[in-house]
C-alpha positions as CSV (number, residue, x, y, z in Angstrom):
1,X,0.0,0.0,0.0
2,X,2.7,2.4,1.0
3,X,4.6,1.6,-2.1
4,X,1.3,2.7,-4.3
5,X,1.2,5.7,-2.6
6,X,4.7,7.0,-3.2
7,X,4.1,5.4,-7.0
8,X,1.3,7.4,-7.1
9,X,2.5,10.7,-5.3
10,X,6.3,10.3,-8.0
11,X,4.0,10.0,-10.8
12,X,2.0,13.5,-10.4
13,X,5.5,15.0,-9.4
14,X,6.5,13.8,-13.0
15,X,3.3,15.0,-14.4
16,X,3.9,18.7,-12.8
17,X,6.8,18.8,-13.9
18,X,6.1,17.7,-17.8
19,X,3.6,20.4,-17.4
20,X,6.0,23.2,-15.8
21,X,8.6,22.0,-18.9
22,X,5.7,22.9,-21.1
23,X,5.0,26.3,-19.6
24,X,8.5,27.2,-20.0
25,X,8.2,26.2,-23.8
26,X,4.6,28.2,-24.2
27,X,6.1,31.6,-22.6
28,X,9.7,30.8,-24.9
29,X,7.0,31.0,-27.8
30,X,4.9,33.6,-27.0
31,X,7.8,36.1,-25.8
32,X,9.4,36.0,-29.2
33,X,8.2,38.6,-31.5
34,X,6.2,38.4,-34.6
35,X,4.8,35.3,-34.6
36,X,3.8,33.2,-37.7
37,X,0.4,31.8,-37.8
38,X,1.8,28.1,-37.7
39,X,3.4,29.3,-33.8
40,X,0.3,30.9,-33.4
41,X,-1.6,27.5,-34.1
42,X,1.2,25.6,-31.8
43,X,0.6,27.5,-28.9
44,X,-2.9,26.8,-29.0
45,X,-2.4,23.6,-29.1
46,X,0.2,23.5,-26.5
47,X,-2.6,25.5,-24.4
48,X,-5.4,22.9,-25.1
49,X,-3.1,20.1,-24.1
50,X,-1.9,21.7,-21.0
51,X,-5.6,22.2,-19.5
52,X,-6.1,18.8,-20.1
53,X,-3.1,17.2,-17.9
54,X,-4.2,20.0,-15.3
55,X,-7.5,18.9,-15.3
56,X,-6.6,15.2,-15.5
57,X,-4.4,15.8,-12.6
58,X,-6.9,17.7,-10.2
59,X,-8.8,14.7,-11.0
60,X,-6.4,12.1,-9.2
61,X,-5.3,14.8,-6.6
62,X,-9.2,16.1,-5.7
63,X,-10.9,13.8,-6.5
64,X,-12.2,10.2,-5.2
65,X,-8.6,9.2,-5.6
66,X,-7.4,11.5,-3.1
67,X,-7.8,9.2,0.1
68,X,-6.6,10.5,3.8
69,X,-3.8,8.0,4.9
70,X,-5.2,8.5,7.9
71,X,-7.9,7.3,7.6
72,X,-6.7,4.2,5.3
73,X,-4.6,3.2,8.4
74,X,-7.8,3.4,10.8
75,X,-10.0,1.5,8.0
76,X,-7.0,-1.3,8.2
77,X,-6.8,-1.4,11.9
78,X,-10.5,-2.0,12.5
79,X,-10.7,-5.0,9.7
80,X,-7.0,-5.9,11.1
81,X,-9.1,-8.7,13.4
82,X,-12.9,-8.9,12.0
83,X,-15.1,-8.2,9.4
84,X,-17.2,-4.9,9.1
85,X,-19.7,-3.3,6.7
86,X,-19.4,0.4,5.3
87,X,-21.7,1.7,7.5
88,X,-20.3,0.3,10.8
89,X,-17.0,1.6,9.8
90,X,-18.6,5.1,8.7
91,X,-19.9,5.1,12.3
92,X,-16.4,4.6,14.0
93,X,-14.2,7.1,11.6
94,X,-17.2,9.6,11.8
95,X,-17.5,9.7,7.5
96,X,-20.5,9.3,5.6
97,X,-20.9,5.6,4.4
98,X,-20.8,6.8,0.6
99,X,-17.3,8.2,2.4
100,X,-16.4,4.7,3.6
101,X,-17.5,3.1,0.5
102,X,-15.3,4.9,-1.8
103,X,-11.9,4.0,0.7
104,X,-12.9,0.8,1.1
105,X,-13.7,-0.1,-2.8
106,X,-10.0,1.7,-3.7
107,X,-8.4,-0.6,-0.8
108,X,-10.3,-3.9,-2.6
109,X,-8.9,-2.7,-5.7
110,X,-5.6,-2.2,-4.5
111,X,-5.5,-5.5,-3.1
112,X,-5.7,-4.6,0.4
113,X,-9.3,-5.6,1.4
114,X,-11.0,-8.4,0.4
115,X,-15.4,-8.6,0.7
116,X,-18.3,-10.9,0.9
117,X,-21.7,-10.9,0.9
118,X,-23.9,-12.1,3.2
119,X,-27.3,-11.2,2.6
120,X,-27.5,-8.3,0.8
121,X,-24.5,-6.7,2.6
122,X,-20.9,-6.5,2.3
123,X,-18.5,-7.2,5.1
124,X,-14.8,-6.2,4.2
125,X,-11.9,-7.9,6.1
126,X,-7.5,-7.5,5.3
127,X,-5.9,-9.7,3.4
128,X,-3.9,-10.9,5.8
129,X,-0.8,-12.6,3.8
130,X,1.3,-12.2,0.6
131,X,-0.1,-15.6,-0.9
132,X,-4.0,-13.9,-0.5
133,X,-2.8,-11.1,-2.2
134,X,-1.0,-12.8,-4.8
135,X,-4.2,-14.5,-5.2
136,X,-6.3,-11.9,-5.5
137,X,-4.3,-10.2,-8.4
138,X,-4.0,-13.3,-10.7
139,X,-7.8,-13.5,-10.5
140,X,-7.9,-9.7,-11.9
């Protein structure tokens, strides 16, 4: 988990600073003088492409993808010994279970909860060794 995290933080450092390299290359073409229309057309572009890496990125920083570590660690310390359901952890951390849902369905993905259903709800518990977790990414 701790290794995604740092993966995840070194790739938006690399994204900022692909987009602060292309800054620098947008004010190097728009401080020289007397542009021709095919710079004038590059720039755009340049623009049009920027937004869209800064949106993409306050996507994954404000996003649902932007989870409190804090509360990751609590979420992993509750299941450490039982099973729980959404709302019973929303309770404890004091987070709306939509809240809980969305840390809890990341951590499945990310291979650090595993669920079941019984009834129509679903209990979350840790995966608790290497060979679960191995297991549960060959059946992705």
């Amino acid at each position: 988990m701790r290794i995604d995290i740092f993966s995840n933080r070194k790739k938006l450092e690399e994204q900022k600073i692909k987009i602060s390299e292309d800054l620098l290359k947008i004010k190097d073409l728009v401080g020289k003088p007397r542009r021709s229309t095919y710079e004038e057309s590059e720039i755009k572009t340049q623009l049009k492409e920027l937004g869209y890496r800064v949106e993409e990125i306050g996507k994954k920083v404000g996003g649902k993808g932007n989870l409190d570590l804090k509360k990751i660690k609590g979420i992993i310390f509750l299941l450490k010994d039982r099973e729980m359901s959404s709302p019973e952890i929303g309770k404890i951390l004091k987070i709306s279970r939509n809240r809980a849902n969305e840390y809890l369905k990341k951590m499945e993905v990310d291979n650090i909860l595993k669920s079941r259903f019984i009834g129509k709800k679903k209990y979350y518990s840790v995966l608790k060794n290497r060979s679960e977790r191995k297991k549960g990414l060959e059946e992705k």
